[in-house]
Structure formats: C-alpha cells, structure tokens
KOLFI-729580 format. One record per residue (C-alpha): x negated, y negated, z; residue number from 1. Coordinates in Angstrom, 2 decimals, m for minus. Example, Ala and Ser with C-alpha at 12.3 -4.5 7.8 and 13.67 -1.06 7.14 Angstrom:
% KOLFI-729580
px / py / pz / n
m12.30 / 4.50 / 7.80 / 1 $
m13.67 / 1.06 / 7.14 / 2 $
***
This chain:
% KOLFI-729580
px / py / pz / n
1.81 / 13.19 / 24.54 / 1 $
m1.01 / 11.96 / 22.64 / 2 $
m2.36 / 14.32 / 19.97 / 3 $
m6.10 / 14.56 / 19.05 / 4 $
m7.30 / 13.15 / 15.88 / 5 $
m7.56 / 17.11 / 14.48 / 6 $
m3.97 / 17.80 / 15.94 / 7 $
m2.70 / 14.99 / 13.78 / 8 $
m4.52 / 16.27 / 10.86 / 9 $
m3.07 / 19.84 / 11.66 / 10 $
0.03 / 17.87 / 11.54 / 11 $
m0.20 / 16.33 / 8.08 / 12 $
m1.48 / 19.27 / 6.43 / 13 $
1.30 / 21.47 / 7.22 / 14 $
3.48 / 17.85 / 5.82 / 15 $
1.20 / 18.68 / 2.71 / 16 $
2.19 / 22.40 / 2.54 / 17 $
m1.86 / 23.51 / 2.54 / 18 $
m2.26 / 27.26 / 2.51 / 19 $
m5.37 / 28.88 / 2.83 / 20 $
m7.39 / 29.14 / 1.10 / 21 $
m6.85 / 26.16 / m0.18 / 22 $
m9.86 / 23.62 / m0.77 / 23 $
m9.78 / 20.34 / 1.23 / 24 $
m12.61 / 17.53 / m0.43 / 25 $
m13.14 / 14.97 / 2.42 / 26 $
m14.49 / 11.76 / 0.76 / 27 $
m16.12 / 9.34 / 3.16 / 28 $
m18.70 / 6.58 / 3.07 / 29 $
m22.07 / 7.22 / 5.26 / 30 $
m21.83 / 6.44 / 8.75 / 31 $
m18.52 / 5.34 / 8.58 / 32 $
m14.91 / 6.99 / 10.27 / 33 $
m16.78 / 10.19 / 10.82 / 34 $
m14.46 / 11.08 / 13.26 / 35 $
m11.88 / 11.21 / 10.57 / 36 $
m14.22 / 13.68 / 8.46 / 37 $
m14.99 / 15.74 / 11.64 / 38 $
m11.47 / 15.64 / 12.10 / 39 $
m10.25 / 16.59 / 8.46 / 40 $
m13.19 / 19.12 / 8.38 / 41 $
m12.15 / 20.68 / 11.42 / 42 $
m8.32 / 21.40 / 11.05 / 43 $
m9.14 / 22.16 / 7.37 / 44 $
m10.44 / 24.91 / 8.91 / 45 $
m7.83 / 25.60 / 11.52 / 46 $
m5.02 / 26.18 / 9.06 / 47 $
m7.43 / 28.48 / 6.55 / 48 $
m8.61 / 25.93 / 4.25 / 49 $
m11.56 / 25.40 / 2.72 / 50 $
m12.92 / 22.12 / 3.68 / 51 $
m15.60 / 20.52 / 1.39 / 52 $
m16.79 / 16.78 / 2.41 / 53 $
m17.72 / 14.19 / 0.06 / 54 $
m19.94 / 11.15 / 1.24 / 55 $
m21.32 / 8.30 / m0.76 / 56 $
m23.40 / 5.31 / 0.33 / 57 $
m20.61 / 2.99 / m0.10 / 58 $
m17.43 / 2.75 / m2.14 / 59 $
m15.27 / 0.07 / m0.21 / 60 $
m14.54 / m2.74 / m2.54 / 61 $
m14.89 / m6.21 / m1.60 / 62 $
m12.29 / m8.83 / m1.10 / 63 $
m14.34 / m11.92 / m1.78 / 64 $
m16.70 / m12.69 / m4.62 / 65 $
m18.98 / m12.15 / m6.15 / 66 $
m17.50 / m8.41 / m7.32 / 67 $
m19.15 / m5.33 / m8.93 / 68 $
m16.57 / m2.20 / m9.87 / 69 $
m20.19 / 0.16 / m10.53 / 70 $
m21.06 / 2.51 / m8.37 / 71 $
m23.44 / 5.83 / m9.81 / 72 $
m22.34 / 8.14 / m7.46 / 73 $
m18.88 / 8.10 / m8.58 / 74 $
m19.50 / 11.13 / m11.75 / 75 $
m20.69 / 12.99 / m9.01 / 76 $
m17.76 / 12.42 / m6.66 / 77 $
m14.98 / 13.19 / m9.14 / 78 $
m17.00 / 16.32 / m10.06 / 79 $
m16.65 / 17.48 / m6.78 / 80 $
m12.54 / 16.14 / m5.97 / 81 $
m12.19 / 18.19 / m9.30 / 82 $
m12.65 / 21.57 / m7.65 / 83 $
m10.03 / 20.70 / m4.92 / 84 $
m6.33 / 21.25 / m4.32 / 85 $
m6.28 / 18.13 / m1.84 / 86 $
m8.41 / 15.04 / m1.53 / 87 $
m8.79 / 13.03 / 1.69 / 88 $
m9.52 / 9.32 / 1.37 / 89 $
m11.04 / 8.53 / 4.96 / 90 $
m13.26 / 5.63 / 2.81 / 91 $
m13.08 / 2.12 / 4.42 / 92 $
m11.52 / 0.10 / 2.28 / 93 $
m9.72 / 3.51 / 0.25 / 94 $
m10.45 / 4.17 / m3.53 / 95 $
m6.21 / 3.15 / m3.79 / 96 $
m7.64 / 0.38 / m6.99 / 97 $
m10.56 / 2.26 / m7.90 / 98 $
m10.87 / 4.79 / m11.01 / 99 $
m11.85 / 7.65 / m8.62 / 100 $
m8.35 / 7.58 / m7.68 / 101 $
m6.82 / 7.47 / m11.13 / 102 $
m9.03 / 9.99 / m12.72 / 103 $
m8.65 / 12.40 / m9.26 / 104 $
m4.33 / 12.01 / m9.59 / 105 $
m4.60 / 11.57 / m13.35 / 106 $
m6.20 / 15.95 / m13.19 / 107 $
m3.02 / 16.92 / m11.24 / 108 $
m4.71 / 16.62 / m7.88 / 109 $
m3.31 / 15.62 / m4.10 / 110 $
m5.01 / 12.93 / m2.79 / 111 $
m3.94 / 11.04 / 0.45 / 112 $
m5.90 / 7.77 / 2.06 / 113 $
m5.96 / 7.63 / 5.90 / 114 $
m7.28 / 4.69 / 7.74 / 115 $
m5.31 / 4.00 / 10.67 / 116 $
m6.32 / 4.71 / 14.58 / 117 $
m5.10 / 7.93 / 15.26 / 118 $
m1.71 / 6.87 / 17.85 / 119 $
m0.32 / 4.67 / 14.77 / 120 $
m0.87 / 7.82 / 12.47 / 121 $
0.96 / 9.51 / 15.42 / 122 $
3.97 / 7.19 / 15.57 / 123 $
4.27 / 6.68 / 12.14 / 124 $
3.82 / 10.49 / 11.20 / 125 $
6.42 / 10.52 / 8.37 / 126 $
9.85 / 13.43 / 7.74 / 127 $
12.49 / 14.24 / 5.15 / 128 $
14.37 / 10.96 / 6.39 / 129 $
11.34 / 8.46 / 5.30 / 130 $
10.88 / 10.58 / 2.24 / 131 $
14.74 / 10.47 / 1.58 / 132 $
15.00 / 6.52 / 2.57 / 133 $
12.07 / 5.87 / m0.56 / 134 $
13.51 / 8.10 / m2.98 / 135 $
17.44 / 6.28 / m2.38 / 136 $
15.07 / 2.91 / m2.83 / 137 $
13.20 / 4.17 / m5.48 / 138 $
16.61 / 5.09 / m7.65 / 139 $
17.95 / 1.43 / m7.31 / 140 $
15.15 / 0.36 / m8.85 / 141 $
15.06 / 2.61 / m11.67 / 142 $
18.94 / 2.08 / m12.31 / 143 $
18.38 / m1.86 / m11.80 / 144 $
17.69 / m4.60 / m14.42 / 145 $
17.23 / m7.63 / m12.28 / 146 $
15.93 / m8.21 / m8.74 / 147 $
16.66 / m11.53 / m6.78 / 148 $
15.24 / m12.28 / m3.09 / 149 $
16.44 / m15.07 / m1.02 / 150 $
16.04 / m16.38 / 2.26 / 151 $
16.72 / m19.29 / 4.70 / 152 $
13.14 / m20.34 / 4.23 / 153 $
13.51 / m21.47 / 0.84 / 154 $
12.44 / m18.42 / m1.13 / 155 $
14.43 / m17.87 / m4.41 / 156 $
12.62 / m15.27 / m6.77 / 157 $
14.12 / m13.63 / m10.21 / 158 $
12.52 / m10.81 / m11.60 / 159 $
13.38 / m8.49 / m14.47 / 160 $
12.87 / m4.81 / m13.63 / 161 $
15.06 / m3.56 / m16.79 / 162 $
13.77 / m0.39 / m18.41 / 163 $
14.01 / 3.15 / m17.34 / 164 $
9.85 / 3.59 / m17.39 / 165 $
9.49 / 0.88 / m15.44 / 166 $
6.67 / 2.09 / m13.01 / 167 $
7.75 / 2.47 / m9.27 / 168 $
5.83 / 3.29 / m6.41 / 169 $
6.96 / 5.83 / m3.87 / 170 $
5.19 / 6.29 / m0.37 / 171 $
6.50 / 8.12 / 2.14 / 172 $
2.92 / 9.45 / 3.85 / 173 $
2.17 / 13.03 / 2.44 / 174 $
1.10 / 14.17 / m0.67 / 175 $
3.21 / 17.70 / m1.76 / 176 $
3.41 / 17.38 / m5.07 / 177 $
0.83 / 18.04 / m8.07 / 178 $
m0.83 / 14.27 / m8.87 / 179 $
0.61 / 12.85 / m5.81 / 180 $
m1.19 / 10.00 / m4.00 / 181 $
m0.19 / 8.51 / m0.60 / 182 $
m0.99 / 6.91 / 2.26 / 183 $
m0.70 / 7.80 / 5.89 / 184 $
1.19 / 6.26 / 7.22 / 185 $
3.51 / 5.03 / 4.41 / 186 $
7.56 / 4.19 / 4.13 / 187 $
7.83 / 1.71 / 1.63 / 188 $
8.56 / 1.59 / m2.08 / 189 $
7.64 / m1.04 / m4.64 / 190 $
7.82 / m1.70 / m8.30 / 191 $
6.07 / m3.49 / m11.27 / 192 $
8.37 / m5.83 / m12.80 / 193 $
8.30 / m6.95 / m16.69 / 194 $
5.52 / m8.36 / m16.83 / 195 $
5.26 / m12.37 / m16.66 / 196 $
9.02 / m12.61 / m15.96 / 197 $
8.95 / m13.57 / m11.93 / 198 $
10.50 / m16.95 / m11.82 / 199 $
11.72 / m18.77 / m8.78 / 200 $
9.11 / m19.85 / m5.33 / 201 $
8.27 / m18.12 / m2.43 / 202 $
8.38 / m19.62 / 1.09 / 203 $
6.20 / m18.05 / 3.42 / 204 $
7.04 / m18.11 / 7.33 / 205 $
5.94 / m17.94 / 10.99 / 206 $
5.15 / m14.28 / 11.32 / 207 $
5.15 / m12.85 / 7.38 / 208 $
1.47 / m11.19 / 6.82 / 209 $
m1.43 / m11.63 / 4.83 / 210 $
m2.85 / m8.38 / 3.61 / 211 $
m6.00 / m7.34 / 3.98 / 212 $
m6.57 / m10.00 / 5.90 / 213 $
m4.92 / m8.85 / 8.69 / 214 $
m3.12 / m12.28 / 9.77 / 215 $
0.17 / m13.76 / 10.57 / 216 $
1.46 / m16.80 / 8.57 / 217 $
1.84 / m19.96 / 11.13 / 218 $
2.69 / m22.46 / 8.66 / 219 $
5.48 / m22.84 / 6.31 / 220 $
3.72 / m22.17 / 2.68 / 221 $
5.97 / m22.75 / m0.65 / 222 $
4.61 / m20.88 / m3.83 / 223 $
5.89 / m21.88 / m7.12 / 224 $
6.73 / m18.85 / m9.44 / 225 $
7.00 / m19.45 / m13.57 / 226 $
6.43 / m16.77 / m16.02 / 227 $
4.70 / m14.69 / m13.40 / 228 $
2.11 / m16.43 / m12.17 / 229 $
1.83 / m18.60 / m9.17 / 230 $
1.29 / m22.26 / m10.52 / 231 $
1.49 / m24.20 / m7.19 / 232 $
0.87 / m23.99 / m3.55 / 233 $
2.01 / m26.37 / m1.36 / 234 $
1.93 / m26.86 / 2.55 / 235 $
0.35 / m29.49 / 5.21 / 236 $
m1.24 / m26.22 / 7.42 / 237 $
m4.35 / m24.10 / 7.39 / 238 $
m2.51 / m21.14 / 5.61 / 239 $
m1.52 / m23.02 / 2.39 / 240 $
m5.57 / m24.39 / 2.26 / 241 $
m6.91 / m20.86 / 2.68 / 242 $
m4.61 / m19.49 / 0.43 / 243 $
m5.65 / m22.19 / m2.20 / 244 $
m9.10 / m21.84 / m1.45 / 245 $
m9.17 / m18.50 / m1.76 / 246 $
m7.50 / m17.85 / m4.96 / 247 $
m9.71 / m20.84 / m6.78 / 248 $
m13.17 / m19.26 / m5.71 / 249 $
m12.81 / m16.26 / m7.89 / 250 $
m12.37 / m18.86 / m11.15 / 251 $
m10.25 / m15.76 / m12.66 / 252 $
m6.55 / m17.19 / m13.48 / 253 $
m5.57 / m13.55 / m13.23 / 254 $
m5.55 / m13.55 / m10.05 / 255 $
m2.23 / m15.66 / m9.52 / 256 $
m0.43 / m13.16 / m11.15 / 257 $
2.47 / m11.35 / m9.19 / 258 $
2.00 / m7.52 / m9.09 / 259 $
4.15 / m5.17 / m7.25 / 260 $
7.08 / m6.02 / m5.22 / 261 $
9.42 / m3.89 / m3.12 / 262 $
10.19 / m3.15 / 1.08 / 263 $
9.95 / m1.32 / 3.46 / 264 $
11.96 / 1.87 / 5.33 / 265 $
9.90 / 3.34 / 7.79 / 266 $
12.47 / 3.04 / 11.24 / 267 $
9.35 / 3.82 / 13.34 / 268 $
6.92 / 0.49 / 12.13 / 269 $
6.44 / m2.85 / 14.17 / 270 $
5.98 / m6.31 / 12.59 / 271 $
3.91 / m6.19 / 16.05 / 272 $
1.15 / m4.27 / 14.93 / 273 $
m1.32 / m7.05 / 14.23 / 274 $
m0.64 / m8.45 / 17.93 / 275 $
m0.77 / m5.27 / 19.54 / 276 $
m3.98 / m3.99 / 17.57 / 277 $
m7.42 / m5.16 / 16.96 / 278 $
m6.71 / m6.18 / 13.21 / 279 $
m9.84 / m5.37 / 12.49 / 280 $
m9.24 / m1.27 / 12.91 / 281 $
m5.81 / m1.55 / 11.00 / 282 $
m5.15 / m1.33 / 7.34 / 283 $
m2.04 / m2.97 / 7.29 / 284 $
0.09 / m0.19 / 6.18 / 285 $
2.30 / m0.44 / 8.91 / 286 $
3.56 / m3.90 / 8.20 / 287 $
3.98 / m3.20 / 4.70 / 288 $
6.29 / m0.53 / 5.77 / 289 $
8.32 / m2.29 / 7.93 / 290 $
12.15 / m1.46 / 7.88 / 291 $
14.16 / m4.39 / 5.79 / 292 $
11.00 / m6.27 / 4.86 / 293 $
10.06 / m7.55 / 1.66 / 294 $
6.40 / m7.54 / m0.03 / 295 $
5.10 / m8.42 / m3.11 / 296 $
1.42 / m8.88 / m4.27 / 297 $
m0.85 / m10.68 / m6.51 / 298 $
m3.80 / m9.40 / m8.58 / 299 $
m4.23 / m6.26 / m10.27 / 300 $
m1.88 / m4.40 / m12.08 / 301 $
m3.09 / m1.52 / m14.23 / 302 $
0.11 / m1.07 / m16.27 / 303 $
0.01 / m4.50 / m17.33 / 304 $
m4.00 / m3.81 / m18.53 / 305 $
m4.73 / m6.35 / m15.65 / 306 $
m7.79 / m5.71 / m13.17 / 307 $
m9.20 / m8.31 / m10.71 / 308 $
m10.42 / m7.29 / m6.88 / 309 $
m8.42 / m10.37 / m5.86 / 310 $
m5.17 / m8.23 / m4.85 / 311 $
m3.21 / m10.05 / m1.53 / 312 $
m0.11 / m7.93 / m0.29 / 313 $
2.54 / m10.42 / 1.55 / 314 $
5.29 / m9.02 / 3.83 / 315 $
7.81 / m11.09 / 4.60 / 316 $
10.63 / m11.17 / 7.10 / 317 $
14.03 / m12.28 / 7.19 / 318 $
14.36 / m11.22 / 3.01 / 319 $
18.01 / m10.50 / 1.20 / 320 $
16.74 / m8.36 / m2.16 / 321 $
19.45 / m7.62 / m4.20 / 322 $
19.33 / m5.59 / m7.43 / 323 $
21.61 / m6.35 / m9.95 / 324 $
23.74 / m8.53 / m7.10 / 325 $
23.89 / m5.55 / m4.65 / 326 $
22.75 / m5.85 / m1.73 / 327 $
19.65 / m3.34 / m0.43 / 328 $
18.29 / m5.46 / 2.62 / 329 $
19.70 / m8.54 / 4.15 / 330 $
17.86 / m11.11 / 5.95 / 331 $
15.38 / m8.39 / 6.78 / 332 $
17.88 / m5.27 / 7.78 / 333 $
17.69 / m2.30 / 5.42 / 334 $
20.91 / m1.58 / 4.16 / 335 $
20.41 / 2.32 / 4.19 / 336 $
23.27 / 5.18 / 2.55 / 337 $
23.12 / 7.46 / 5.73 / 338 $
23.75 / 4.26 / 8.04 / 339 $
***
C-alpha cells in the first residue's frame, strides 16, 4: 500500500528517533518541493515535534558554468538550523557540497537531504540490515591499504586508501546520531583515497550512469588515470565528446581529479530507475546505491582542500573491488558477511 508523503515522513522520523518536543528546521527553496515542506511540517507535528521551516530564494548549485558559491541568506539560515535538533534538506539540488551543511553537522546537528518522489523513498525506506551492510563496508575500508577494481570492460584502477583517518562515508538513509548527515534514500559507502595516488583507466559501459545528469552510458568510454587525475578520454561516441566537452568548459584542471570512490548495498535499488522514472524528478541516489556496484567521482574533495562545482558521480556495473586482494563485490554482486 502506498503511503502518503507525511506517512513516509512519520516513517523516517521515528528511523531518526525524534521525540517531542524536539525541533524540526525544514530548509527549502521558494516555490519549490513544497509538498515535501508541507509534508515534513505536518508529521513534525504528528509525532510532537516542533517544526520550524526555513526558505531561501535559491540555494541549488549549478552544474555548468559560470559558478558563484555566495548566497546572503545563508548567516541567516544557519542561525536558524542552529536552534534545531534535526535539519531537513528538501532544497533542489541539496546543500550536500555547500558550507551550510558543514557548519550545520560541524555544531553537532542531524541533518538529512530528501529529494526523491515519495514511492522510491517508500521502497528504498532503509533498516538495521542497510545500516549493518555500510558499517561491514565501511570497516574494510578503514582496515584496508590498497583498493583495486577490475572488470571485463577494460577498467583496471589502483588506489591507496592506507591510514586509519582516512575519511569514509557512511549512508544508510537516517540521521540518529549527533553530526550525522544522510540522504534518503541511501545504502552505499565510499571513501577518499590518498590523495593523487589513483592510477590505472576506467572503462565506462552500456548502462553505467552519469550523475547528476541523470543518463545511461551507450558508448564504451576509456579514462586514463595517473597520479589522480584523469589525463585522457578516449571513445568514437557521443558520451566520450560530452564528457570531454564538459570537463574543458570549466578551464579549472581541478576538476579531473578523482574524489570519492566506494559501492553500493541497498538489496531494494534498481539500475532501472532512470528508465522507469522521469530523470528529471530523481536525484540519482538510487543508482548510486545499487547492490554490488561501483562509483567513484570527480571534483571536489574538501579533505584534500579541493573545491570546484564540477563534481560527476559514475556508477558502474559489472565491478570486482578488492581491498587488499579480498574480494568485497565481484563483477557487480556484493559479497555480503550474513550471505
């Protein structure tokens, strides 16, 4: 049975352990998803929170140039988040890159982004078992020292992910924990390699996904990889042009950089989605959480003191990543402990 859009909200609060009396900041853009800030607003309210909405002319960032990071309301905003126990991101393009979001976490606060129509948040309303799935992921990381991915396409990628601190992101789709953030819906993990140490190429195939783009891959694409940056792009269809074009038109050679890179867990997603949705209403979360995928992405990456707006997220199919030479997903099938 389908659930309302307030239902599901219900849903994710209890997920979220609100209590009441609890305050709820809502942070939208004007005139945009305000069915997801009725809907916040309203079961805020259902489960004895206090719900306090946040709206700004516009906050999405955009993912062509020309780009300007500004924005004046955004004192006022994080005044407001900072008298909150949870923040809901209902914004457009979320604040996931933005300062709001590190400053907001950064005071100890909650903060989930939700974007999605409301039957994917639904089917892809997250448990213990997604939450257990990241965490297993998350720890061979953190124990690893090298990551290699392979697959019949071609791709052959070395990184080095030595060092305890190396920083590791863990979604599972609720936020329960003081400085969380998250994203609903979420099952995926992902880490930031050593910096400048991703050697190998990439082959991109029929059916991998370019994020936020919201499109398949139809043509083979080959991406060499030295020192962390992508230094070549070769193929004879539209995808290796667009890809080209669009990383020269910034004129930033940050913006070949490799960034995160991990996969996905969630049992529930569907590499479908983009077929079976208008792409223009989706996110893309669901195909980055994927079950046995692979993604890595390009751009930013904060812990290396590296900011550009030109941030692509790639899953791919068909992957083996192994960590140290153990296998955790081969040729796209999760290799999980409680399988």
């Amino acid at each position: 049975m389908n659930k309302t859009l307030t239902e599901l909200f219900v849903s994710q609060y209890s997920l979220c352990k609100l209590g009441a009396g609890d305050i709820v900041g809502v942070i939208g853009e004007f005139g945009q998803k305000e069915a997801y800030v009725a809907a916040a607003v309203e079961a805020a309210r259902y489960v004895g929170a206090a719900p306090l909405a946040l709206t700004a002319s516009s906050l999405s960032n955009p993912i062509l140039p020309p780009y300007a990071s500004s924005n004046p309301e955004v004192p006022a905003l994080l005044a407001g988040a900072g008298e909150c126990d949870l923040i809901i991101d209902v914004t457009v393009g979320g604040l996931i890159h933005s300062d709001v979001r590190t400053r907001i976490t950064g005071a100890g606060k909650r903060m989930l982004f939700v974007h999605e129509p409301a039957d994917v948040l639904q089917r892809l309303m997250s448990d213990e078992l997604v939450r257990e799935r990241v965490q297993s992921a998350a720890n061979s990381l953190q124990a690893g020292s090298r990551m290699h991915v392979t697959s019949e396409a071609g791709t052959d990628l070395q990184v080095d992910i030595s060092g305890r601190d190396i920083p590791i992101t863990r979604q599972w789709g609720f936020v329960d924990e003081p400085g969380r953030w998250d994203h609903w819906p979420s099952g995926f993990v992902a880490c930031f390699p050593n910096d400048k140490t991703a050697q190998g190429r990439i082959v991109l195939n029929a059916g991998d996904v370019l994020l936020p783009w919201g499109r398949y891959v139809h043509d083979p694409v080959s991406l060499t990889i030295k020192d962390g940056y992508i230094v070549k792009i070769a193929g004879n269809g539209v995808d290796a042009f667009v890809l080209s074009d669009f990383f020269a038109r910034w004129k930033d050679p940050e913006v070949y950089a490799l960034s995160h890179m991990g996969w996905g867990v969630h049992p529930a997603a569907s590499w479908s989605a983009l077929a079976a949705y208008d792409p223009r209403t989706l996110y893309g979360q669901e195909l980055r959480s994927v079950e046995g995928n692979f993604m890595w992405s390009t751009g930013s990456n904060r812990f290396a003191k590296r900011e550009t707006p030109a941030h692509l997220d790639i899953p791919m199919a068909g992957c083996t990543v192994r960590i140290d030479g153990r296998v955790v997903v081969e040729a796209g099938r999760l290799l999980t402990r409680e399988a």
